[in-house]
ROSE-4610 file (N, C-alpha, C; in Angstrom, 1 decimal, always signed):
// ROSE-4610
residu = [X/X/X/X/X/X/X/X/X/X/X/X/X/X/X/X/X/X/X/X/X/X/X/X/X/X/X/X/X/X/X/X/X/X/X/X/X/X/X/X/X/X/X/X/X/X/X/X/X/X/X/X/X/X/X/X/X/X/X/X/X/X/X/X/X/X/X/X/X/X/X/X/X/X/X/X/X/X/X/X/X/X/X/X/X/X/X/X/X/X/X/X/X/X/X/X/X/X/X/X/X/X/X/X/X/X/X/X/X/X/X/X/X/X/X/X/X/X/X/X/X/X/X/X/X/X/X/X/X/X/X/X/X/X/X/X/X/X/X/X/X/X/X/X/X/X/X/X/X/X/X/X/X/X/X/X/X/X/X/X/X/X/X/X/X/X/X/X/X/X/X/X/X/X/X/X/X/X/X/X/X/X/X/X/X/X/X/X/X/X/X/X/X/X/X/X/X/X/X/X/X/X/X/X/X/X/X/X/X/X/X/X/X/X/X/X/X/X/X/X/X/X]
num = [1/1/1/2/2/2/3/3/3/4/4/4/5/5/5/6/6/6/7/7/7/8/8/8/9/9/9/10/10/10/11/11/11/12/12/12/13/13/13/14/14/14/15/15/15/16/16/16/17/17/17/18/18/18/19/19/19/20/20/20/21/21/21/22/22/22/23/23/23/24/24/24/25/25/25/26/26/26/27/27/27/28/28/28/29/29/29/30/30/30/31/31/31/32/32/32/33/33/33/34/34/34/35/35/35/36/36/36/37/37/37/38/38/38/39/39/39/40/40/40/41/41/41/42/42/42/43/43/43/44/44/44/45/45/45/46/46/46/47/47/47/48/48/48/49/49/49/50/50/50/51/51/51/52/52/52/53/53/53/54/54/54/55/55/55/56/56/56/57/57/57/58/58/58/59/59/59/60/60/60/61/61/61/62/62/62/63/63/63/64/64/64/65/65/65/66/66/66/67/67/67/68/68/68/69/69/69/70/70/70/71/71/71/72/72/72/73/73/73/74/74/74]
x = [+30.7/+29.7/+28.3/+28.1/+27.1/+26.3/+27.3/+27.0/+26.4/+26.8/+26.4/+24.8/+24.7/+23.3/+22.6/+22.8/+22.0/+21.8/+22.4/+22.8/+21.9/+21.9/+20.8/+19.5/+19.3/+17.7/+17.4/+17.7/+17.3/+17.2/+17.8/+17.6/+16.1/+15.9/+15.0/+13.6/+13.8/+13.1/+12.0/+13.0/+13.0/+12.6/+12.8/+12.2/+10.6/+10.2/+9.5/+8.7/+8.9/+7.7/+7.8/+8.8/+8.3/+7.4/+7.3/+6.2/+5.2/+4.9/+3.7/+3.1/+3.9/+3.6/+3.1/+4.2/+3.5/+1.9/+1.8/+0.7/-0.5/-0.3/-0.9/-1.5/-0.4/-0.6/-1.2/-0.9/-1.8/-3.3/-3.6/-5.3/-5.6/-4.9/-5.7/-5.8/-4.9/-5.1/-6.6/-6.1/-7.5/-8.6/-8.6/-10.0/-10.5/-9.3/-9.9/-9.9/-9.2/-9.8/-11.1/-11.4/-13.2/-13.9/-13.8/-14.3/-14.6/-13.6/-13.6/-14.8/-14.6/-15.9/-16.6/-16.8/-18.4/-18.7/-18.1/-18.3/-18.9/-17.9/-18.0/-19.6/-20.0/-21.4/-22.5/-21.9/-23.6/-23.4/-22.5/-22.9/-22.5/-22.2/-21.8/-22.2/-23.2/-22.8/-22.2/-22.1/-21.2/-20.2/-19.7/-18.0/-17.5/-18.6/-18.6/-18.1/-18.7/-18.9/-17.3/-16.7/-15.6/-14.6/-14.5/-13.6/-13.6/-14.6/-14.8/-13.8/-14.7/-13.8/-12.1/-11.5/-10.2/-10.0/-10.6/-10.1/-9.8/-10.2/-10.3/-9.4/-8.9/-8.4/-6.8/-7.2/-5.9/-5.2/-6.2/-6.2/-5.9/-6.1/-6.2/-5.1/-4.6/-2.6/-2.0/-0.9/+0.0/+1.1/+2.3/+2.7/+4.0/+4.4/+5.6/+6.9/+7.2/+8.0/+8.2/+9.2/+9.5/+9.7/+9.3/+9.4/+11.1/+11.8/+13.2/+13.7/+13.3/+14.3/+13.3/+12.5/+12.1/+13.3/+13.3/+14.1/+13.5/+14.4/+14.1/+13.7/+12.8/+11.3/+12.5/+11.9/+12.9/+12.3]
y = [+12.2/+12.0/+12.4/+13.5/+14.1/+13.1/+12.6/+11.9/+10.4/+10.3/+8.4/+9.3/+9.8/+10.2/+10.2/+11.0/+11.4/+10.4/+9.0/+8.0/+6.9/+6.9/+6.4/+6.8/+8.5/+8.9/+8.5/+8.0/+7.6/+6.2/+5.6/+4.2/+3.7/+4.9/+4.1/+5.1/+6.1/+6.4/+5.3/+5.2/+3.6/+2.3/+2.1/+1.0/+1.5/+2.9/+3.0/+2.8/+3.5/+3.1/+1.9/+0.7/-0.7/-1.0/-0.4/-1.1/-0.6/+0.5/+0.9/+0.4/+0.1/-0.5/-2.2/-2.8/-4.4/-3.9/-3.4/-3.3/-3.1/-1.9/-1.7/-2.9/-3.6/-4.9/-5.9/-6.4/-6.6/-6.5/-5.5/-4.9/-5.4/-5.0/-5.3/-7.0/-7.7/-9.1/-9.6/-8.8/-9.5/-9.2/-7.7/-7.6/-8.3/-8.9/-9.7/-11.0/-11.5/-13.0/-13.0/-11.2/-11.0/-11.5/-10.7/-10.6/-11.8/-12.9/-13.9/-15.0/-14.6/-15.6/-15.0/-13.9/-13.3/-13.8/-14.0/-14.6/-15.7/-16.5/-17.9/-18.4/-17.3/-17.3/-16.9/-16.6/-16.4/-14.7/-13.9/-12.6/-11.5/-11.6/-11.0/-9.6/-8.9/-7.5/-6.9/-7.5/-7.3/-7.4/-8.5/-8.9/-7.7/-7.3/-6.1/-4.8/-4.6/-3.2/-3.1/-4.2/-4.5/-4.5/-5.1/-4.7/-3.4/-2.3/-0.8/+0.1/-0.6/+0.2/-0.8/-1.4/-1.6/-1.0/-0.6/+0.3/+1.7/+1.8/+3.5/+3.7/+2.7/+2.3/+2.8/+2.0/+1.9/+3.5/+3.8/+5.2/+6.4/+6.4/+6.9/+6.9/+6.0/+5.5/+6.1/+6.9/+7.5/+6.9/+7.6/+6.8/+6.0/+5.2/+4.3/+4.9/+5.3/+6.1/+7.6/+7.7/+9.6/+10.2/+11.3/+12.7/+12.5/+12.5/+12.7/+11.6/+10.8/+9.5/+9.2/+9.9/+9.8/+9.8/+9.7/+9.9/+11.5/+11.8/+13.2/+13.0/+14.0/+13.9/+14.4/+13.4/+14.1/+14.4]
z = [+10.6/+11.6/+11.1/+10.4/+10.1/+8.9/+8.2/+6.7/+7.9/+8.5/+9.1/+10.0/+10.4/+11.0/+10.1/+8.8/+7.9/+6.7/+7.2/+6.2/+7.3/+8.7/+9.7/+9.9/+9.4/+9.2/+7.8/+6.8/+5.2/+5.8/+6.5/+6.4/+7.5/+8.4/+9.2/+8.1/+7.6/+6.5/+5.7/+5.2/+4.2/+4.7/+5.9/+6.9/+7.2/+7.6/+7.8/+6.6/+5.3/+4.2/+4.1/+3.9/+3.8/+4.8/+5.9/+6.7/+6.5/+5.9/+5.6/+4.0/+3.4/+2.1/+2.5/+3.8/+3.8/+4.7/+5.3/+6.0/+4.8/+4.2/+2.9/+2.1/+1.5/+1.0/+1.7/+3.3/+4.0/+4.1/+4.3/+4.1/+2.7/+2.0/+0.5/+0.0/+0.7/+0.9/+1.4/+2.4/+3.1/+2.8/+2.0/+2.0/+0.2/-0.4/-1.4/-0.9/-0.2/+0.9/+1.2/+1.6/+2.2/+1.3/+0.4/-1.1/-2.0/-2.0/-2.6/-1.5/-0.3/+0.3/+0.2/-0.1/-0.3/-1.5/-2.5/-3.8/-3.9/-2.8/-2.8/-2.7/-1.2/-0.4/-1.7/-2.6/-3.6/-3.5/-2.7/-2.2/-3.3/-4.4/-5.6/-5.1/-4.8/-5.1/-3.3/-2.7/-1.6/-1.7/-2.6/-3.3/-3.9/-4.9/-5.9/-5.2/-4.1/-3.2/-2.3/-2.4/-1.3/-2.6/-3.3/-4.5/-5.4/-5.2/-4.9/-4.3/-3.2/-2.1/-2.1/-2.3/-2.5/-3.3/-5.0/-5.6/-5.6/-4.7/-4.4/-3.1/-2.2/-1.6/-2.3/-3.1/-4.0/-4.6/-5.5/-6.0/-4.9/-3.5/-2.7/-2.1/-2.0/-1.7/-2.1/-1.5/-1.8/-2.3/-3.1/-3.8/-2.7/-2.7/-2.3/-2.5/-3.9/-4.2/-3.7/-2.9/-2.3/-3.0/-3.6/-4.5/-4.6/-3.3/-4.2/-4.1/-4.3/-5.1/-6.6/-7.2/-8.7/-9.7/-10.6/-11.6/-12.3/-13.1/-13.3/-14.3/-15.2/-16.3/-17.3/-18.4/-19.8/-20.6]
C-alpha cells in the first residue's frame, strides 16, 4: 500500500515538472516568435534586448532534472 502511494506521489511529481517545463518551453517560443517580428519590423535592437532577456531567462531556470534522479559523479 505504502509502495503504490509513494509510486502515485513520484508520478504526479513528474507530471507536475513536465508541465512546468512545456509551459517553460512555451514562453521561450513565443518570446522568439516576438523576437523574430521585431526583426522582421527593422527593430534589431529590441529583437536583441528580448533574446537577452530569454537568455537569462534560460540561465535562470532551474534545472528539469531532480537532484535525486542525477546519476552519481565518478
Amino acid at each position: 500500500m505504502e509502495t503504490s502511494q509513494a509510486d502515485a506521489r513520484d508520478f504526479a511529481e513528474l507530471v507536475a515538472e513536465l508541465e512546468r517545463a512545456e509551459a517553460f518551453e512555451q514562453r521561450l517560443r513565443q518570446l522568439i516568435s516576438d523576437a523574430r517580428d521585431q526583426l522582421a519590423a527593422g527593430n534589431t535592437s529590441v529583437a536583441l534586448s528580448m533574446l537577452n532577456t530569454a537568455l537569462s531567462d534560460i540561465d535562470a531556470a532551474t534545472d528539469v532534472v531532480t537532484p535525486g534522479s542525477r546519476p552519481a559523479s565518478t
